[in-house]
BAFI-3210 file (N, C-alpha, C; in Angstrom, 3 decimals, decimal comma, padded with zeros to 6 digits):
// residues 283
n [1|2|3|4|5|6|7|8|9|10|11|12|13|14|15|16|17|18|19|20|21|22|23|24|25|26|27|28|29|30|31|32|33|34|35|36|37|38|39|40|41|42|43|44|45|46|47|48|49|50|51|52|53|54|55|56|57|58|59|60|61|62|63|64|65|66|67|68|69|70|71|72|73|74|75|76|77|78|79|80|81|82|83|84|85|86|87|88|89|90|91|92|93|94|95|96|97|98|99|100|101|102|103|104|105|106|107|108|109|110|111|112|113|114|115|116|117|118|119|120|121|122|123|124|125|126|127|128|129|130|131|132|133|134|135|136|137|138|139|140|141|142|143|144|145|146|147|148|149|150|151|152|153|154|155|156|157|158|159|160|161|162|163|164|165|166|167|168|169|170|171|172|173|174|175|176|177|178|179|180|181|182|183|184|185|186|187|188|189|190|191|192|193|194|195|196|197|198|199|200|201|202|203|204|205|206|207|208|209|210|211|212|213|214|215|216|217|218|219|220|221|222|223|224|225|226|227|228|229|230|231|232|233|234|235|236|237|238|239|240|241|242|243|244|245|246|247|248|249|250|251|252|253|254|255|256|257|258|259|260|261|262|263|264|265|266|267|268|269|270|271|272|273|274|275|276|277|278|279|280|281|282|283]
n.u [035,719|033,841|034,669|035,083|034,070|031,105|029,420|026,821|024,866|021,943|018,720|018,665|017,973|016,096|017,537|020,145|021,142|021,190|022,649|025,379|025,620|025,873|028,321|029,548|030,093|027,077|026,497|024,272|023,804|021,000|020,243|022,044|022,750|024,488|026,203|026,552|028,153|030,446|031,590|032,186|033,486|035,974|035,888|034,861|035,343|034,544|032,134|028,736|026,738|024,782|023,632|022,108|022,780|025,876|028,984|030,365|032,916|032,570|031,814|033,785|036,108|035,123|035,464|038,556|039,524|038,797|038,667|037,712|034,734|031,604|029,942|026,262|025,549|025,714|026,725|028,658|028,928|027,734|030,043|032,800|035,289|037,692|038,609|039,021|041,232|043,246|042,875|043,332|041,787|040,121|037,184|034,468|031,949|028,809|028,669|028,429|026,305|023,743|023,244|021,562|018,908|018,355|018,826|016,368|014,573|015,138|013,591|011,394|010,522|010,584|008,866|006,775|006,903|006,787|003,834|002,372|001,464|001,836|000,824|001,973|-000,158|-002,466|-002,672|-001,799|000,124|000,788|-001,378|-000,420|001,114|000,045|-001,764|-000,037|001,601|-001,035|-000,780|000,808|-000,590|-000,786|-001,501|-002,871|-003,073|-003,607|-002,774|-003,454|-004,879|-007,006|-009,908|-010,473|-012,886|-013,757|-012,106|-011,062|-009,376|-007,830|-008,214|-006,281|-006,656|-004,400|-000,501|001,058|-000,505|-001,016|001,231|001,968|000,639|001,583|004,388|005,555|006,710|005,426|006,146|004,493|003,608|002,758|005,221|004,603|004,221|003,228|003,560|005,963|008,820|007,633|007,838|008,734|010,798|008,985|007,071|008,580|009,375|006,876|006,289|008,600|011,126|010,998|010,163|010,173|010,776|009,825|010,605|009,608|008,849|009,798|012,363|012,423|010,378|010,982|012,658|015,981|018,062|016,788|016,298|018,409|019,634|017,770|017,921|020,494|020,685|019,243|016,756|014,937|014,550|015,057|015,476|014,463|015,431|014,660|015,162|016,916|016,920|018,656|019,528|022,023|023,560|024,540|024,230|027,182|026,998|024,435|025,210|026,865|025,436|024,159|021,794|020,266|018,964|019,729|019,280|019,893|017,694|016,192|013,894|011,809|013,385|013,498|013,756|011,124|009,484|010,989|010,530|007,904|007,145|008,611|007,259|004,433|005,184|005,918|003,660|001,249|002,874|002,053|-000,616|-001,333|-000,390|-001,856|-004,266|-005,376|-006,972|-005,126|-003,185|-002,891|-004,764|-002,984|-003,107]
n.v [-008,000|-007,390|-006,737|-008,843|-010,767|-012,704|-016,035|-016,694|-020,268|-020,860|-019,770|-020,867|-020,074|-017,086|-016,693|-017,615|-015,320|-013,087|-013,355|-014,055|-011,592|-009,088|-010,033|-010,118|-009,387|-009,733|-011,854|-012,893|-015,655|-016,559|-014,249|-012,628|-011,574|-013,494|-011,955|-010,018|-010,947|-012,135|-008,877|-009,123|-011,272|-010,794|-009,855|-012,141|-014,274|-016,649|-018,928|-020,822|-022,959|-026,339|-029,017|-029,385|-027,492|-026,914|-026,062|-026,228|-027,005|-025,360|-022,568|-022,670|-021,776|-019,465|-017,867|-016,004|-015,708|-017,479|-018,685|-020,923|-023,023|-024,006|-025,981|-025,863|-028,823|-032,187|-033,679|-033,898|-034,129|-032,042|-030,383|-029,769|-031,311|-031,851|-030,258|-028,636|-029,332|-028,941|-026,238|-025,264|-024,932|-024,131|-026,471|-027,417|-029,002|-029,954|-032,431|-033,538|-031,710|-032,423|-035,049|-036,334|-035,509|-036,441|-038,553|-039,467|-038,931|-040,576|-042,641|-041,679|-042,078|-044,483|-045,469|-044,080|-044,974|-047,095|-048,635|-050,705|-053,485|-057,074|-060,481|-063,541|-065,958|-066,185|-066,565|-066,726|-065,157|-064,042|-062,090|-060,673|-059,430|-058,124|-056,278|-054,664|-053,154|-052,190|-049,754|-048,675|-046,781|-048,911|-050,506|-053,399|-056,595|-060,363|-063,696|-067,036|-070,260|-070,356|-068,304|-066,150|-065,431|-063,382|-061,495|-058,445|-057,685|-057,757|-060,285|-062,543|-065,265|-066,694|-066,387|-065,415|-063,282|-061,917|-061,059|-059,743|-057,190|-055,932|-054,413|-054,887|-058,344|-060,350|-063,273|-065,653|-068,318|-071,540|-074,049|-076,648|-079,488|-078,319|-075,773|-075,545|-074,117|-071,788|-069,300|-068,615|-067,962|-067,170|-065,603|-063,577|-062,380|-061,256|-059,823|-057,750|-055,078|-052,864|-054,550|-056,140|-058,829|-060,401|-062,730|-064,496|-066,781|-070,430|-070,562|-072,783|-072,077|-069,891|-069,973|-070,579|-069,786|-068,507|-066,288|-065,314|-065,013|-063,040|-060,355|-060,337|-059,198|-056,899|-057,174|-057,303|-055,375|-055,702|-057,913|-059,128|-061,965|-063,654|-066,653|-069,204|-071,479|-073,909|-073,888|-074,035|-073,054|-070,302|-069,192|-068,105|-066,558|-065,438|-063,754|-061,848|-059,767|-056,220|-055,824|-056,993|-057,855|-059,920|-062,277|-064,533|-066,776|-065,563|-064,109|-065,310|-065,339|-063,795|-063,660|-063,600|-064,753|-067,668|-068,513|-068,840|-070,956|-072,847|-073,134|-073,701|-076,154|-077,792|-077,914|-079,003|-081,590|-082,330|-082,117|-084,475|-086,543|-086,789|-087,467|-085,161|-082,142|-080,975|-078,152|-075,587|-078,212|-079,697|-082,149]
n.w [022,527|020,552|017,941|016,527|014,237|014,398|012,621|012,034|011,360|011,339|012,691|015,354|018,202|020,190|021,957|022,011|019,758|021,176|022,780|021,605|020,171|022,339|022,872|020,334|016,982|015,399|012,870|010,532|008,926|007,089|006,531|004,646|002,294|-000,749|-001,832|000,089|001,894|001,360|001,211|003,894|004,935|005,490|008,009|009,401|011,806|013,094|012,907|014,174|014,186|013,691|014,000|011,447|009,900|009,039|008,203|005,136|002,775|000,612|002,260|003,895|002,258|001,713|003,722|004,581|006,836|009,163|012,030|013,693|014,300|015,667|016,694|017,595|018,642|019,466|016,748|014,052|010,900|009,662|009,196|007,421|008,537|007,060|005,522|007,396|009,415|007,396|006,952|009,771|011,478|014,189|015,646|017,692|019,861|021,245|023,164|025,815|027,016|025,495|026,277|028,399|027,432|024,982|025,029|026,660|024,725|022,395|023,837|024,311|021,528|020,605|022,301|021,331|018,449|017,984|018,260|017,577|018,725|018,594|019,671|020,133|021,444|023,819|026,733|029,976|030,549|028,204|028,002|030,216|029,276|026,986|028,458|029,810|027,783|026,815|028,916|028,232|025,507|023,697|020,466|020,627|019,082|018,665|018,227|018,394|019,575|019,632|019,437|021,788|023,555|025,674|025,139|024,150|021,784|018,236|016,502|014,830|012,744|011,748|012,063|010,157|008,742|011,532|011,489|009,523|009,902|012,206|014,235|016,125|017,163|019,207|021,220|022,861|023,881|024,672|023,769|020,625|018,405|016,371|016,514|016,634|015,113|014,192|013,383|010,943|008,058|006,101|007,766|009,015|007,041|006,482|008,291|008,296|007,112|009,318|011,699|014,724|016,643|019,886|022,055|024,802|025,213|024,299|022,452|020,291|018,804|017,313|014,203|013,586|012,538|009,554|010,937|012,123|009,690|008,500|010,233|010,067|007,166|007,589|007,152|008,573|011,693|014,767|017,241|020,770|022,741|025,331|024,972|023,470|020,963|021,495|024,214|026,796|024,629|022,409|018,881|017,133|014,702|015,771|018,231|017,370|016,044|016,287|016,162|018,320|021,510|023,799|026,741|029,523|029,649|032,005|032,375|034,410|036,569|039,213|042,930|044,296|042,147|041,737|044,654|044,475|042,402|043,222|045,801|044,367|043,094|045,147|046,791|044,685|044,956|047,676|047,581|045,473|047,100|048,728|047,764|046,559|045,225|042,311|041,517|039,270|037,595|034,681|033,199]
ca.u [035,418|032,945|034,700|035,071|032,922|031,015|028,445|025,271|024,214|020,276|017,908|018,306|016,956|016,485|018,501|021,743|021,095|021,002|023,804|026,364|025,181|026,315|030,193|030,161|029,842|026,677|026,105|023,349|023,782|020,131|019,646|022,759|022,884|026,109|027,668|027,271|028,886|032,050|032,072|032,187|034,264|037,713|035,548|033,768|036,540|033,676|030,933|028,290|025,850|023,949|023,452|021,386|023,551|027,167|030,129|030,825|034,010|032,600|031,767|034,925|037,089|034,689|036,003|039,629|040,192|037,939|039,550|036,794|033,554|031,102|028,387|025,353|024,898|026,837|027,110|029,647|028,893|027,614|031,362|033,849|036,377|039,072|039,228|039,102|042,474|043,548|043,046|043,724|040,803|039,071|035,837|034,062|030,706|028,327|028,144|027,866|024,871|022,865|023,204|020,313|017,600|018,837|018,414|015,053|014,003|015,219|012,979|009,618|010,192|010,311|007,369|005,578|006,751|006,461|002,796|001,229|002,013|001,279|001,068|001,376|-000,642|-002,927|-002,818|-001,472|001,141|000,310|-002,568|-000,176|002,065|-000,955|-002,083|001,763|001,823|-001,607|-000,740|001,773|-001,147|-000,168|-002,585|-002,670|-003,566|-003,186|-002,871|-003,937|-005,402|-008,717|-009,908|-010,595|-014,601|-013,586|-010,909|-011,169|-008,292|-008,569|-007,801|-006,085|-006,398|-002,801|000,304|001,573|-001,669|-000,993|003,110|001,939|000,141|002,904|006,052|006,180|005,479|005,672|006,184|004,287|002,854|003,527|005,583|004,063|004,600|002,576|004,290|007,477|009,325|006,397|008,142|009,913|011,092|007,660|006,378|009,430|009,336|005,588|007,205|009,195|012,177|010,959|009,647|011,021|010,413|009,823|010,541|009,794|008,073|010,556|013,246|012,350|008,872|011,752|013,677|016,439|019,322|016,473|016,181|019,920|019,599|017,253|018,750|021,836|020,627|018,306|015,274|014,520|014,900|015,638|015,094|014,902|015,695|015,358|015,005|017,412|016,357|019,669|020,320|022,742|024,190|024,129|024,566|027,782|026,362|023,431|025,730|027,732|024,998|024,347|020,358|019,891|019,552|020,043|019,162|020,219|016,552|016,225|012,473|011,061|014,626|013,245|013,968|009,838|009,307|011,493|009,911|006,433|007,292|008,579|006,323|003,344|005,688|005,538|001,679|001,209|003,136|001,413|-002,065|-001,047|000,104|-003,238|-005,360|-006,396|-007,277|-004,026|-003,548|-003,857|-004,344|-002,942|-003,968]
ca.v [-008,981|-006,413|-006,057|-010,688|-011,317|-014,178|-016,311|-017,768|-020,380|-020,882|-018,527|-021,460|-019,119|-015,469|-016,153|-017,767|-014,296|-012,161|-013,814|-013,751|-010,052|-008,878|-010,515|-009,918|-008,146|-011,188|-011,605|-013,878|-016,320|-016,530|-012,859|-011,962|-012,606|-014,419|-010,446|-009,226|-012,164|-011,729|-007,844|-009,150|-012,237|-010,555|-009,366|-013,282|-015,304|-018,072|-019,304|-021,268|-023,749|-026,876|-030,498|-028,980|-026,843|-026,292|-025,250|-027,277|-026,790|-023,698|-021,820|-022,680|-021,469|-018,232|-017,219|-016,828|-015,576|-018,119|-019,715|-021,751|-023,703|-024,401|-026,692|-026,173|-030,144|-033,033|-034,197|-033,173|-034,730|-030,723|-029,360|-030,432|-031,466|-032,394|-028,854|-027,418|-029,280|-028,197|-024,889|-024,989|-024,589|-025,822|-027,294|-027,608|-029,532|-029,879|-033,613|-033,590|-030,905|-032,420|-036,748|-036,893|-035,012|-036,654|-040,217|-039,533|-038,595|-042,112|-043,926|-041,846|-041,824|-045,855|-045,848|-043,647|-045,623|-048,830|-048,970|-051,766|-054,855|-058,072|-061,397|-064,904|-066,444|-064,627|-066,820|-065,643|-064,737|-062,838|-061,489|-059,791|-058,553|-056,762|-054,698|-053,727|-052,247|-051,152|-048,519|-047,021|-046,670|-049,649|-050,967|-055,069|-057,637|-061,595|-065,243|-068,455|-071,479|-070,088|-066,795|-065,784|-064,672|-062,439|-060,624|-057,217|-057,208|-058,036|-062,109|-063,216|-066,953|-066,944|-065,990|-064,460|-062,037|-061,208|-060,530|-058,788|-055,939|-055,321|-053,802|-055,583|-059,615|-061,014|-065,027|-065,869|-069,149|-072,693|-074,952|-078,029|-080,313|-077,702|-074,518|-075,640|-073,002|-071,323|-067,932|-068,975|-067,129|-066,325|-064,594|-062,662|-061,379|-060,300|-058,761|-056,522|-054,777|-052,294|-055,436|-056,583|-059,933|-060,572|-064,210|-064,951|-068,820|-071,398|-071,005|-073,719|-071,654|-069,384|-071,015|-069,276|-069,657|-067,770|-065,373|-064,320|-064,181|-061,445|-059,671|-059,645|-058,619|-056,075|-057,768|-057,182|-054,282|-056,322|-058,644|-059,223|-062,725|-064,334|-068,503|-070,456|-072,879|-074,948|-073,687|-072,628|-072,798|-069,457|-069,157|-067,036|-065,445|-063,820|-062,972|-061,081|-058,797|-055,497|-055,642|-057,908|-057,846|-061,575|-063,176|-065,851|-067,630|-065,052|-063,899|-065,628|-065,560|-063,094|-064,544|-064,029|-066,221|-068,738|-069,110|-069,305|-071,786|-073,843|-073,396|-074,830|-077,608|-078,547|-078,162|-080,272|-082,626|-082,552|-082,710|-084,918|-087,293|-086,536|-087,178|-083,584|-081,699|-080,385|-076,676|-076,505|-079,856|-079,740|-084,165]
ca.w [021,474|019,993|017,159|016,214|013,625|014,052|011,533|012,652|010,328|011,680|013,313|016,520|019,158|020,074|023,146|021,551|018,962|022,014|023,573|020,547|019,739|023,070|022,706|019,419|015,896|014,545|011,155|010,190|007,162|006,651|006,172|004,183|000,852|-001,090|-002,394|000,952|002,839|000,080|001,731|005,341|004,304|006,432|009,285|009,894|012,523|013,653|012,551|014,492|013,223|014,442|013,011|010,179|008,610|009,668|007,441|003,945|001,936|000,168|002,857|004,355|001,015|001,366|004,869|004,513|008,474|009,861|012,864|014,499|013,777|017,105|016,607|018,537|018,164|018,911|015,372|013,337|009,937|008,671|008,918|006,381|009,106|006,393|005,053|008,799|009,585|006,370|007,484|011,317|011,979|015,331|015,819|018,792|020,013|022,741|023,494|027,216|027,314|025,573|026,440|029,082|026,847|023,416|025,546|027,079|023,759|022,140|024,748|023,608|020,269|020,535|022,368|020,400|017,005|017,869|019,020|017,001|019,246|018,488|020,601|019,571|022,249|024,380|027,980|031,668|030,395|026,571|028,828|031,121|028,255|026,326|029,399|030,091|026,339|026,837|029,466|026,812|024,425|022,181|019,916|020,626|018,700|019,252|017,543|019,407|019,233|019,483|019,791|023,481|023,665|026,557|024,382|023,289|021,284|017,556|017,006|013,920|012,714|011,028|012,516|009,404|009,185|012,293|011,434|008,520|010,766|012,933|013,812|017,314|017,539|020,956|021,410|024,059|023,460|024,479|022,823|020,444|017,278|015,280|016,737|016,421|013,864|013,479|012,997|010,032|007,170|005,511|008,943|009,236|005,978|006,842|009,521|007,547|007,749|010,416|012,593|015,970|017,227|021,148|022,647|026,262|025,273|024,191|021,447|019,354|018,398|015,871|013,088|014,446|011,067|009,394|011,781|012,105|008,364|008,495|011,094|009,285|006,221|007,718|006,673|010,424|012,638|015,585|018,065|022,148|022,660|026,575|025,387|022,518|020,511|022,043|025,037|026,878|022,997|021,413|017,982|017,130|014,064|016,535|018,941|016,878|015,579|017,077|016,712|019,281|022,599|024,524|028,162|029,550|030,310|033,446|032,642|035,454|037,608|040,296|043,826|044,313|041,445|042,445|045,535|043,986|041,621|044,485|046,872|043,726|042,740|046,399|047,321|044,033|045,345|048,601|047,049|044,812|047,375|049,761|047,160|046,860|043,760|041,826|041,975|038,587|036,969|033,719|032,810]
c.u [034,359|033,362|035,586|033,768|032,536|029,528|027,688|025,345|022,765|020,105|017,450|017,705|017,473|017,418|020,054|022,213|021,272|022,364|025,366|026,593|025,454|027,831|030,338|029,803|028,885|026,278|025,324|022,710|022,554|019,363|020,625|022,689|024,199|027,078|027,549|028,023|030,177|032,316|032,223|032,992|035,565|037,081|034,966|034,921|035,736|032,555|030,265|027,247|025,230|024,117|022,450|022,090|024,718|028,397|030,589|032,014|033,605|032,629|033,115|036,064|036,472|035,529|037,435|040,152|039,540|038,739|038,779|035,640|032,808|030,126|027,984|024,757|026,397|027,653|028,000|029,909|028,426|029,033|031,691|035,146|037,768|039,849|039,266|040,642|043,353|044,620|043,789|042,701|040,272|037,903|035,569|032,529|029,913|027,930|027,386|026,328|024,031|022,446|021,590|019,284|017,639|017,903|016,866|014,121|013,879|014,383|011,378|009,378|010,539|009,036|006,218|005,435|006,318|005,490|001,789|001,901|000,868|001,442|000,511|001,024|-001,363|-003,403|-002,350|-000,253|001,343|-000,618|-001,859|001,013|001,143|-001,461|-000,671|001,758|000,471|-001,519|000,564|000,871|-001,101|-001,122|-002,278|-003,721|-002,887|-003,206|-002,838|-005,041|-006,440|-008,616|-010,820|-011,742|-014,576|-012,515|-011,555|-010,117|-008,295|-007,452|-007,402|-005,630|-005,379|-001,837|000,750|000,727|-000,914|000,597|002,818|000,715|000,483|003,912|006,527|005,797|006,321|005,472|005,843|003,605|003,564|004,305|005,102|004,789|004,473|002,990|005,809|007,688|008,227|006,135|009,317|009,821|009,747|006,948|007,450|009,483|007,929|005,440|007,593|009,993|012,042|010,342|010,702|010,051|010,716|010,244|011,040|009,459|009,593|011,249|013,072|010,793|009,494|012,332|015,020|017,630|018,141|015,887|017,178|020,137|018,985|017,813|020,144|021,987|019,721|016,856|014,493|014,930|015,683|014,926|015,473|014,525|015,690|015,400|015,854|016,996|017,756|020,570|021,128|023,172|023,475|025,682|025,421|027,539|025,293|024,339|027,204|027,144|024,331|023,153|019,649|020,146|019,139|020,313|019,005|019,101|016,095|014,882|011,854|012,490|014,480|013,288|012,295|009,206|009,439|011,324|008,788|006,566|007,525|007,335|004,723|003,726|005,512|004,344|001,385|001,870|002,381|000,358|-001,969|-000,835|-000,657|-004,264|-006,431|-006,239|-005,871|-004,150|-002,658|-003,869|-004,120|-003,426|-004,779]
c.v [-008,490|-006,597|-007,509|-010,797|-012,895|-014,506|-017,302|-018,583|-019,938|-019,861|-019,946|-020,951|-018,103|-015,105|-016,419|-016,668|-013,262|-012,239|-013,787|-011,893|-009,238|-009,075|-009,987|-009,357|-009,820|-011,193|-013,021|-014,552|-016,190|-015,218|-011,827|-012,387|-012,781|-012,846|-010,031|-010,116|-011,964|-010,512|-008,318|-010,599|-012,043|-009,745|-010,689|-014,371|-016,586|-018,142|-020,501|-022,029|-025,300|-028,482|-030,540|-028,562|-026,447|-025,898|-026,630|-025,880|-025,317|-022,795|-021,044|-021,879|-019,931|-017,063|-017,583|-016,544|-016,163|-019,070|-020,818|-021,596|-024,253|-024,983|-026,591|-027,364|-030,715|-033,777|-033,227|-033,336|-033,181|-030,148|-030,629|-030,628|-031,583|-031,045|-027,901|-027,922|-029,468|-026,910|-024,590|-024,430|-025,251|-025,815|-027,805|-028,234|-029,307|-030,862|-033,290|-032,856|-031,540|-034,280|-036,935|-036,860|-035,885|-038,386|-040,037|-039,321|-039,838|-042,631|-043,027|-042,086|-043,414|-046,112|-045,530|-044,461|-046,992|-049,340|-049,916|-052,988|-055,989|-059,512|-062,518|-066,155|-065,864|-065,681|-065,826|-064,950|-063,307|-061,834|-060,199|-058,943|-057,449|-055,615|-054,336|-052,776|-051,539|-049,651|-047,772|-046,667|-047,466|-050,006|-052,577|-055,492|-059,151|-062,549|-065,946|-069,412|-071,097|-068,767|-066,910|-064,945|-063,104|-061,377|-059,798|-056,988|-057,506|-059,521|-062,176|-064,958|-067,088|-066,278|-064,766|-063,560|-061,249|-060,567|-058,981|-057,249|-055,345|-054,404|-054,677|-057,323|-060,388|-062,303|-065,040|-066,971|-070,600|-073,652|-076,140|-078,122|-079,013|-076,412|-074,434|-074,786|-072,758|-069,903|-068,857|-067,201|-065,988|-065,427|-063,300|-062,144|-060,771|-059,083|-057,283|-055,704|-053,318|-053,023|-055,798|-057,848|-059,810|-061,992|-064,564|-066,434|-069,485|-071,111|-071,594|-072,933|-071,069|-070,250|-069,607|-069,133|-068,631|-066,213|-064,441|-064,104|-063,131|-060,361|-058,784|-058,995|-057,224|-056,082|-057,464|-056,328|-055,030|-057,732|-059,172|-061,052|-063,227|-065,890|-068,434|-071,569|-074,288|-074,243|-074,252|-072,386|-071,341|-069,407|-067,955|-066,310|-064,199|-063,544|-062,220|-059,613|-057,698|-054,869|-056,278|-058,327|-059,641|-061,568|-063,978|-066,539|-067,527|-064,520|-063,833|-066,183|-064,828|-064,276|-064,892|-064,973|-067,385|-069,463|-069,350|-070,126|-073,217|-074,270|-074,465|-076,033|-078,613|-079,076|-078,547|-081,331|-083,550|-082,936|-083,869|-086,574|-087,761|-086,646|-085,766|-083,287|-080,615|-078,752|-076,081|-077,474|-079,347|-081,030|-084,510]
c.w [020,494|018,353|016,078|015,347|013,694|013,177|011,690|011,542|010,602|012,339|014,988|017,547|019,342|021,430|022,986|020,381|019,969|022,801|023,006|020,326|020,982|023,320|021,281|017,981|015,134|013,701|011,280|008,837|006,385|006,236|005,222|002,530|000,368|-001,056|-000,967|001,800|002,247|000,806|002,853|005,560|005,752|007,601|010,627|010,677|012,851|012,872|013,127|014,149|014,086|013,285|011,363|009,417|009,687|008,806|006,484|003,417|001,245|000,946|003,739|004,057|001,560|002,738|004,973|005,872|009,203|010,581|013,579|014,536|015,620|016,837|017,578|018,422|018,738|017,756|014,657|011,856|008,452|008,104|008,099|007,241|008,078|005,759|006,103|009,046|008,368|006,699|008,816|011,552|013,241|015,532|016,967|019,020|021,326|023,064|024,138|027,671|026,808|025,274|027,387|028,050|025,763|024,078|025,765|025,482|022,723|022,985|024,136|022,276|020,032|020,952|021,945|018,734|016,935|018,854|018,847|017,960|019,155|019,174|019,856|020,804|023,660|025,849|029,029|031,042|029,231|027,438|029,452|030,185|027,539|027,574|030,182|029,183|026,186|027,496|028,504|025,336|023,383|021,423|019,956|019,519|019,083|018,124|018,552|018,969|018,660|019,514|021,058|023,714|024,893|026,190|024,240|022,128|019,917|017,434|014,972|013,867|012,732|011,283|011,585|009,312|010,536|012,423|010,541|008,767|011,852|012,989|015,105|017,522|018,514|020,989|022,921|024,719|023,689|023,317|022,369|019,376|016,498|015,328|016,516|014,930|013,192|012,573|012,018|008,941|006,298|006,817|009,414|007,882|006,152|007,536|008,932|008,086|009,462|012,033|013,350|016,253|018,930|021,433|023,467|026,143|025,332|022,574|020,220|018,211|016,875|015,006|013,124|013,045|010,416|009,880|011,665|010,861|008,174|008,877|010,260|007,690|006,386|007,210|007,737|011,219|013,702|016,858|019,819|022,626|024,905|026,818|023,714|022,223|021,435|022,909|025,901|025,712|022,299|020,242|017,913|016,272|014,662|017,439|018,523|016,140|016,546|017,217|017,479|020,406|023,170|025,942|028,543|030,077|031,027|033,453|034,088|036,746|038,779|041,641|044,540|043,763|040,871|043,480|045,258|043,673|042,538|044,892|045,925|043,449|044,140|046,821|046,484|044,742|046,487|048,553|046,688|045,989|048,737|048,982|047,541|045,410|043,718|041,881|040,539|038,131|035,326|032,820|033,883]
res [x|x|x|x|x|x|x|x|x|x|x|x|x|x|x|x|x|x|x|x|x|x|x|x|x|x|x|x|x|x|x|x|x|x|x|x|x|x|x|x|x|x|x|x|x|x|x|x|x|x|x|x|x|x|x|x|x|x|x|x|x|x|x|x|x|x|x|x|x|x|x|x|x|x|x|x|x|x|x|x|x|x|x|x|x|x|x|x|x|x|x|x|x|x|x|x|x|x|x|x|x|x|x|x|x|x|x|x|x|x|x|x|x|x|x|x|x|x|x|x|x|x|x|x|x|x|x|x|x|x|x|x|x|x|x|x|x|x|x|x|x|x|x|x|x|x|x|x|x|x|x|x|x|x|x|x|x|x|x|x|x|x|x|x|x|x|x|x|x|x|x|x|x|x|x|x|x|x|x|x|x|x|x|x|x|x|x|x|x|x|x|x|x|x|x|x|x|x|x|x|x|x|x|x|x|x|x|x|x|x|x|x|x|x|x|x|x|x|x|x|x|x|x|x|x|x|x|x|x|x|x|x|x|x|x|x|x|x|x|x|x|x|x|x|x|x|x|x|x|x|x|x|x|x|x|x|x|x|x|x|x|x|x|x|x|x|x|x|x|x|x|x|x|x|x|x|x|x|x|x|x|x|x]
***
């Protein structure tokens, strides 16, 4: 095969240069210039290339014995497929090699981008969400009633402030009169289109028609959804869009904290019915 020309595009590494150059006669796009590529034109059968640069229509026209294109990439959007089966040409990829690394690489490069998190309500619950996102380095901030003297975290009065210094905002906050659709339209546009909304509280906290309007216009990156404003009722506009992930109210569905929950509803009761002090008293 010594004597197969084939045509690097990139300088990808000195071991897939070492490795070609051993099978075969390698010519290297980035070191040839256009007149000598024209002389070596009826010597060049492949040419190899990567998601950066892989074979467009000219290059294609330029090689007229070129039988096959190999991306070192799974993408295939460099070649001009339409003028390869044209030609008869075939085209080859490397999904499978490289799905684990590609994935693991999607999961840091979320957690490295999306490190501003923000929480709208900073109890047991917001509490235990900011030091989750702290051990990935996140930067927290909060909204709540009050601001929390024992906080470190920085406290904005106004929801929207605190939208509009985001990319992540976490609902984590009981439901009232005054919270009700509190994430409306003006906090999601604060948000901004690279913003994700969180919401473990209660449903009713979003204004959820302006919500799936965002969404669907891309006003909004996305959103992880585990409470409906009218549940079990989901809306078929959000569950038709493909930035949003949805759970059915299962948060706190663990069979541990199902038996907790019990077991306090009970020993309230018991107190409660022993004149003993509530465990906690909320009235």
């Amino acid at each position: 095969m010594n004597g197969i020309g084939v045509l690097l595009m990139r300088p990808l590494s000195n071991y897939i240069q070492q490795e070609l150059a051993k099978r075969f006669t390698l010519f290297k796009y980035w070191e040839i210039p256009s007149e000598s590529l024209k002389l070596h034109s009826d010597s060049i059968r492949a040419v190899v290339g990567n998601g950066v640069q892989g074979a467009n229509s000219e290059l294609i026209d330029a090689l007229p014995r070129l039988e096959i294109i190999s991306s070192h990439s799974s993408g295939l959007d460099k070649i001009d497929l339409v003028k390869c089966k044209e030609r008869g040409i075939r085209v080859t990829s490397t999904p499978d090699a490289l799905t684990d690394d590609v994935a693991d690489m999607a999961i840091l490069l979320t957690l490295a981008t999306l490190r501003r998190i923000r929480i709208v309500g900073l109890g047991r619950i917001g509490s235990a969400i900011a030091k989750r996102a702290e051990a990935f380095g996140c930067s927290i901030s909060y909204h709540s009633r009050s601001q929390k003297p024992d906080s470190t975290y920085t406290y904005y009065p106004r929801v929207i402030d605190l939208a509009s210094n985001c990319q992540i905002l976490v609902i984590a906050c009981a439901l009232t009169d005054e919270s009700h659709h509190s994430i409306d339209r003006d906090v999601i546009d604060a948000l901004g289109p690279n913003g994700v909304v969180i919401n473990i509280a209660r449903g009713s906290y979003i204004d959820a028609p302006e919500l799936v309007s965002a969404l669907a216009e891309c006003m909004l990156r996305g959103a992880g959804l585990d409470v409906l404003e009218h549940e079990p009722e989901v809306p078929v506009q959000l569950a038709r869009l493909d930035n949003v992930v949805l759970s059915p109210h299962t948060a706190a569905g663990t069979l541990e904290t199902c038996k907790d929950m019990t077991d306090l509803v009970v020993a309230n009761l018991e107190a409660y019915f022993s004149n003993k002090p509530l465990l906690p008293p909320v009235l």
